[in-house]
MARBA-3410 file (N, C-alpha, C, O; in Angstrom, 1 decimal):
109
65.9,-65.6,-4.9,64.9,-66.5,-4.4,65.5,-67.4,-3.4,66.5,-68.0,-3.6 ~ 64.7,-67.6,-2.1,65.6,-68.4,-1.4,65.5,-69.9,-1.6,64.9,-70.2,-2.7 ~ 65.7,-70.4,-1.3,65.9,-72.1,-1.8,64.8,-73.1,-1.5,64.4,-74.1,-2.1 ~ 64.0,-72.3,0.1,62.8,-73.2,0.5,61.6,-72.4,-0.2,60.7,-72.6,0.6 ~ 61.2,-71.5,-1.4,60.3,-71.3,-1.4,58.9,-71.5,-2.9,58.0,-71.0,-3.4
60.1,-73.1,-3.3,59.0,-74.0,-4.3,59.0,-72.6,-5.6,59.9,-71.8,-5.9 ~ 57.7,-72.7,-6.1,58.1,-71.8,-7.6,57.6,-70.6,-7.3,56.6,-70.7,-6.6 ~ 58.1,-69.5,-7.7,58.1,-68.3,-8.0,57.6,-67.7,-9.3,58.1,-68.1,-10.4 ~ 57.1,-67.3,-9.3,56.4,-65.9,-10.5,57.3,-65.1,-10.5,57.4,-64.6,-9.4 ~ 58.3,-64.6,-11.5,59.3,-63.6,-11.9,58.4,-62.1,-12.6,57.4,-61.9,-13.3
58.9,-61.7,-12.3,58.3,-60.0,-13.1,58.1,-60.3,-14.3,57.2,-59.7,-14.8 ~ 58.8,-61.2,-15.2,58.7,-61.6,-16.6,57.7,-62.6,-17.2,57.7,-63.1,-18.3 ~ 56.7,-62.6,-16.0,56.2,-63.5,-15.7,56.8,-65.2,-15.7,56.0,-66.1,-15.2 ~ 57.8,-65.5,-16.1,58.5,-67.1,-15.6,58.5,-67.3,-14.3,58.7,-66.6,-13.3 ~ 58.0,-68.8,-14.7,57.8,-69.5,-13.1,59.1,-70.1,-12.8,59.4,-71.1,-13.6
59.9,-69.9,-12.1,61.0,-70.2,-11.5,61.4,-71.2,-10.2,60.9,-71.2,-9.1 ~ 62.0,-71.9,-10.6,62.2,-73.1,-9.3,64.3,-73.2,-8.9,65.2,-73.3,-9.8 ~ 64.3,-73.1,-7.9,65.7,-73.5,-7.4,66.4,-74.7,-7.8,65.6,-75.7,-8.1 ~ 67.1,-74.8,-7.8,67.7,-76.4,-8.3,67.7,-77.0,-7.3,68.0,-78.2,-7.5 ~ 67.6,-76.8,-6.1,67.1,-77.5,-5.0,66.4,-77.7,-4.6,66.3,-78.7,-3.8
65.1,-76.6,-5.3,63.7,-77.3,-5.0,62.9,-78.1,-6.7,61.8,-78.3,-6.9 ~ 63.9,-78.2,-7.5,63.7,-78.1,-8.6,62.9,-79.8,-8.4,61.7,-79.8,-8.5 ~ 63.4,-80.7,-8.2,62.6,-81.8,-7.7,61.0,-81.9,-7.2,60.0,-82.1,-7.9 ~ 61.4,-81.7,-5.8,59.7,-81.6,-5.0,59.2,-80.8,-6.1,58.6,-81.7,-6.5 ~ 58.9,-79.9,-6.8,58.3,-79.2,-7.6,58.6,-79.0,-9.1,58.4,-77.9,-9.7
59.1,-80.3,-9.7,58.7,-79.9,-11.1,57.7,-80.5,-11.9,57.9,-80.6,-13.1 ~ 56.5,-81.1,-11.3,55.7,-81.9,-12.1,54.7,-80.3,-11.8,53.9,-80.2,-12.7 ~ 54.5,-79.2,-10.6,54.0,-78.2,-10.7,54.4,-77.2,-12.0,53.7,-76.6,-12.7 ~ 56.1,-77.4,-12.0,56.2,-76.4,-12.3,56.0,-76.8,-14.3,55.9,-75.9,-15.2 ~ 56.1,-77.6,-14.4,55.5,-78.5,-15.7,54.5,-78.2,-16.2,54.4,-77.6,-17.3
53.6,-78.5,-15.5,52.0,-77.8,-15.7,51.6,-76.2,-15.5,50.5,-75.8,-15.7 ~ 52.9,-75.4,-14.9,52.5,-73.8,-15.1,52.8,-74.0,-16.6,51.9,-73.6,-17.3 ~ 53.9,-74.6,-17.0,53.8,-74.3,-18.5,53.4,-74.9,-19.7,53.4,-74.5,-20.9 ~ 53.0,-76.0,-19.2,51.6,-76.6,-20.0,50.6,-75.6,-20.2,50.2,-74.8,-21.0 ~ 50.0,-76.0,-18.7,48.6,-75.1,-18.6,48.3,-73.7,-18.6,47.2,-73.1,-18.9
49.8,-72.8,-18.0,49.3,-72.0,-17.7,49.9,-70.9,-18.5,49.8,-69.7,-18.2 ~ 50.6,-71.4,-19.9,51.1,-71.0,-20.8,52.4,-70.2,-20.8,52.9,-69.9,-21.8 ~ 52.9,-70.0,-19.7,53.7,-69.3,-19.3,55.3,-70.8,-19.7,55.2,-72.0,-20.1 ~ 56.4,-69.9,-19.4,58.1,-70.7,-19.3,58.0,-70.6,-18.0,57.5,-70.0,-17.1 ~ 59.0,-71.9,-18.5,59.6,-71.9,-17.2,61.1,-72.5,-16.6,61.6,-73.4,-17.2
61.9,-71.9,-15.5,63.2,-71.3,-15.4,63.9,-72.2,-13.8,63.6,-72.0,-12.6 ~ 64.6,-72.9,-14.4,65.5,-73.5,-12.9,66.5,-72.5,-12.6,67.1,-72.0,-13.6 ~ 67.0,-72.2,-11.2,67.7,-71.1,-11.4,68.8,-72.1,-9.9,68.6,-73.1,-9.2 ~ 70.3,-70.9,-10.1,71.1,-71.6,-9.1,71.9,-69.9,-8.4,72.4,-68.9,-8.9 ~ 71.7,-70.2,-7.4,72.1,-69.2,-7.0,71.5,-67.9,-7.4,72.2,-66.9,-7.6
70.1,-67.8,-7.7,69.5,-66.8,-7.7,69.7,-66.4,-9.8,69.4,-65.3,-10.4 ~ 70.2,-67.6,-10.2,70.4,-66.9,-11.8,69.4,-67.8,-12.7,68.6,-68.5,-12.1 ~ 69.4,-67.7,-13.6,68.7,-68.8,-14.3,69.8,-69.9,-15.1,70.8,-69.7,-15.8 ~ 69.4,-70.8,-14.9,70.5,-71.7,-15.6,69.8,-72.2,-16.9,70.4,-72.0,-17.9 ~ 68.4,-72.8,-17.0,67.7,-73.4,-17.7,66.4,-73.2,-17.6,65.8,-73.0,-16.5
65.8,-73.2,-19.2,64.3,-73.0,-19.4,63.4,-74.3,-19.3,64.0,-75.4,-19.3 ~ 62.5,-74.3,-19.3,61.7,-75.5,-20.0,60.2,-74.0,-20.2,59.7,-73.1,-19.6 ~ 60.2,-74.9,-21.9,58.7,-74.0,-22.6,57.5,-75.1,-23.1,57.6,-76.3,-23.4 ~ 56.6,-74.3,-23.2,55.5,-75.2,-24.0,56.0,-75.6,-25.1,56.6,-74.8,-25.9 ~ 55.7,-76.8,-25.5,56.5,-77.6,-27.1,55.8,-77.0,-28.3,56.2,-77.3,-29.5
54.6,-75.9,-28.0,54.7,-75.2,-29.5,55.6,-74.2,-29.4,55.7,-73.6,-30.4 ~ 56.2,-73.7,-28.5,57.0,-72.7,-28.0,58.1,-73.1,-28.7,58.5,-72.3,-29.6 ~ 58.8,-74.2,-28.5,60.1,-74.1,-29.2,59.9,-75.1,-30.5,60.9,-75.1,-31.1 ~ 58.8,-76.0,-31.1,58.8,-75.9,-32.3,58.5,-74.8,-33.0,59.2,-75.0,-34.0 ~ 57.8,-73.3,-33.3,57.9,-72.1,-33.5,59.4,-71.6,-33.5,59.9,-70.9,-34.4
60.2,-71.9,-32.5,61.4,-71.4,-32.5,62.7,-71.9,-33.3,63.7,-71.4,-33.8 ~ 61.9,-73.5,-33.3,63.1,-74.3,-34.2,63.0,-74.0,-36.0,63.8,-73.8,-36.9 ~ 61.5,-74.2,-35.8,61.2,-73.2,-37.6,61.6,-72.0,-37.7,62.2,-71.6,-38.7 ~ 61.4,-71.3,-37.0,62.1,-69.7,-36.8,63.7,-70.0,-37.0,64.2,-69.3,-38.0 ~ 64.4,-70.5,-36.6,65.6,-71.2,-36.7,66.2,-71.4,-38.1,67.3,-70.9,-38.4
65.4,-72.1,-38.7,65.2,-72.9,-39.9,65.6,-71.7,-40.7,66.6,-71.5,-41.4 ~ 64.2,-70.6,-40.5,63.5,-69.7,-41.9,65.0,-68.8,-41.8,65.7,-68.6,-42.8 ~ 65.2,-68.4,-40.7,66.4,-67.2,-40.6,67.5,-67.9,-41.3,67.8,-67.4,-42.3 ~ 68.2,-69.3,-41.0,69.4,-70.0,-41.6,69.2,-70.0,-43.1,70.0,-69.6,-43.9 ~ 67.7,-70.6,-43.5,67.5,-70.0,-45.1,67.9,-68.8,-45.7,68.7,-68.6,-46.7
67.1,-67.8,-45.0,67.0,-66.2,-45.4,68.5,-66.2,-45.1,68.9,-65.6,-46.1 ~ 69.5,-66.4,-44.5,70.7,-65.8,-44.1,72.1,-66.7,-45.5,73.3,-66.4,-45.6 ~ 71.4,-67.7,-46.1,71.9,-68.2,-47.7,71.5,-67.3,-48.5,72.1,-67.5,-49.6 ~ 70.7,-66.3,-48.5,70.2,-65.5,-49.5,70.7,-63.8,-49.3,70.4,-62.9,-50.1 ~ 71.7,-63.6,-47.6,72.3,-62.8,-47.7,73.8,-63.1,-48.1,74.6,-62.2,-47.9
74.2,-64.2,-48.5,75.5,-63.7,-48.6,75.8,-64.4,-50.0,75.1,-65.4,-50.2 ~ 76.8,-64.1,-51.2,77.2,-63.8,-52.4,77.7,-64.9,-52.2,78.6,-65.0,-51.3 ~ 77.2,-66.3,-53.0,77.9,-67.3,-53.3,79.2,-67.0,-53.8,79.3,-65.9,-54.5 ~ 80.4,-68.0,-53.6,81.8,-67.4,-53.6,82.2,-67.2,-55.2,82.8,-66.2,-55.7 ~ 81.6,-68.6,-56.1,81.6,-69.0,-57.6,80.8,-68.0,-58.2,80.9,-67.9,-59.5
80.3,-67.4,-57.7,79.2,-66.4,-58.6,79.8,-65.0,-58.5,79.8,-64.3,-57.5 ~ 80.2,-64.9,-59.9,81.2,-63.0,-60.2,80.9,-61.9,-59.8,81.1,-61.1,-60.7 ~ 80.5,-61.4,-58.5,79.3,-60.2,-58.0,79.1,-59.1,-59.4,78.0,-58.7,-59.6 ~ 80.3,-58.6,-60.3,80.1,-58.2,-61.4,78.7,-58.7,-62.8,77.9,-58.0,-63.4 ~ 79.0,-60.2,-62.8,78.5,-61.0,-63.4,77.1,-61.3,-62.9,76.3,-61.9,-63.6
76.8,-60.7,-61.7,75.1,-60.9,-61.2,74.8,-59.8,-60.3,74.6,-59.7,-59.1 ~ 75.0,-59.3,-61.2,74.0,-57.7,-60.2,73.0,-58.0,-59.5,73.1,-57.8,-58.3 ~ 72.1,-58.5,-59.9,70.9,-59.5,-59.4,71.0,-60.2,-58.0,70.5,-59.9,-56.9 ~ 71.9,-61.1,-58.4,72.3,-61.8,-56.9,73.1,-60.9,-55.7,73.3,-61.2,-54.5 ~ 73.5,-59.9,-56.2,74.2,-58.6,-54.8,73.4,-57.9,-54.6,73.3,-57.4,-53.5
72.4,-57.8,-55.5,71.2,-56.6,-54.8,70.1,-57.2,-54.0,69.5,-56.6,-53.2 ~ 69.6,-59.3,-54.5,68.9,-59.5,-53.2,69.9,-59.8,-51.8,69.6,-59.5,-50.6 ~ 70.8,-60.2,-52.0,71.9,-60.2,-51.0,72.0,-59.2,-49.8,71.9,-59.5,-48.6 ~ 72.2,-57.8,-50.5,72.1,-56.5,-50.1,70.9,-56.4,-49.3,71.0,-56.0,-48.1 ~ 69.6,-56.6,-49.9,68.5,-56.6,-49.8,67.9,-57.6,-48.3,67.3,-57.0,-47.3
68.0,-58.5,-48.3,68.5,-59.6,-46.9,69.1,-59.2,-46.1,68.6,-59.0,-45.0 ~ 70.2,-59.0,-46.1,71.1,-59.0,-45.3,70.5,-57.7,-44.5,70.3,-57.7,-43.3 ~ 70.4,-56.2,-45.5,70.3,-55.1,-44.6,68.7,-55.5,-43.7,68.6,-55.2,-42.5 ~ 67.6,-56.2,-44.3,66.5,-56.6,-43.4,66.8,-57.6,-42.3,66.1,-57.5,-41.3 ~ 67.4,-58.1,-42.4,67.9,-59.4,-41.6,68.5,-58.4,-40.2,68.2,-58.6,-39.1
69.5,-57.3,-40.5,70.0,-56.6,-39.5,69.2,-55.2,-38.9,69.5,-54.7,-37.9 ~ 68.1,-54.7,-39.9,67.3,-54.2,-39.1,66.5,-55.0,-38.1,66.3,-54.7,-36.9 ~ 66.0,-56.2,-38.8,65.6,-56.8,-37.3,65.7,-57.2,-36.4,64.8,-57.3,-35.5 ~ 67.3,-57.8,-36.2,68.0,-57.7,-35.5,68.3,-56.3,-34.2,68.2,-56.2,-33.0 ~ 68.5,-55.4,-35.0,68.1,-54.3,-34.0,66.7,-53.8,-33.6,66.6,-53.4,-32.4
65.8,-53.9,-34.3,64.4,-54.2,-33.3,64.2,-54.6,-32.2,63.6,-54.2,-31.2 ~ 64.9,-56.0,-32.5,64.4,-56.9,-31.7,65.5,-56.3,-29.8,65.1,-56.2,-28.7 ~ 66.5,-56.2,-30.4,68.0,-56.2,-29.4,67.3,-54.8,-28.6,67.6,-54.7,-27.4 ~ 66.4,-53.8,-29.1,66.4,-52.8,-28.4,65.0,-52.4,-27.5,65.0,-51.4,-26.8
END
C-alpha cells in the first residue's frame, strides 16, 4: 500500500492505514471499526504492525482468554495429587487437554 493513499480495504476485509497516513486518517479509520464493524490495521512498510477492534471484539477475546487459562488448570495433573491416587483427576485432565488440542488444530488449519 503506498503511503499517500489514506485507508485501504484488505481482502480480509481490514481497513488499513500507513503509519504515515495513520494521523490524517484515524478518526476515519476509528469509525470503519465502530460503525462499520470491521478491524482495523496500521501497517509500516506494507506489514501490519498493529490492530485496533471494536471493544466488544476484544472483551469477547479477553473472556476467551480467561475461559481457555481456566480450562487449561483442568488439563494439567496438580503436582501434590498421586496420578495413581486419582484416576479421576488424569482422565478429566486427559479429557481437556486432548479437546483443548483438537481445537487448537481446527482452528490453525
Amino acid at each position: 500500500m503506498a503511503a499517500d493513499q489514506g485507508i485501504q480495504i484488505a481482502k480480509d476485509g481490514v481497513a488499513e492505514v500507513s503509519m504515515t497516513d495513520a494521523r490524517a486518517n484515524l478518526t476515519q479509520l476509528i469509525r470503519e471499526v465502530r460503525y462499520g464493524g470491521r478491524s482495523g490495521a496500521f501497517t509500516e512498510r506494507g506489514r501490519r504492525s498493529a490492530y485496533v477492534v471494536p471493544s466488544e471484539f476484544y472483551e469477547r477475546a479477553v473472556r476467551n482468554a480467561a475461559i481457555l487459562e481456566e480450562l487449561g488448570g483442568f488439563a494439567t495433573i496438580p503436582p501434590d495429587i498421586p496420578p495413581e491416587d486419582h484416576p479421576e483427576v488424569v482422565q478429566r485432565a486427559r479429557i481437556v487437554y486432548e479437546a483443548l488440542d483438537e481445537a487448537e488444530q481446527r482452528v490453525d488449519s
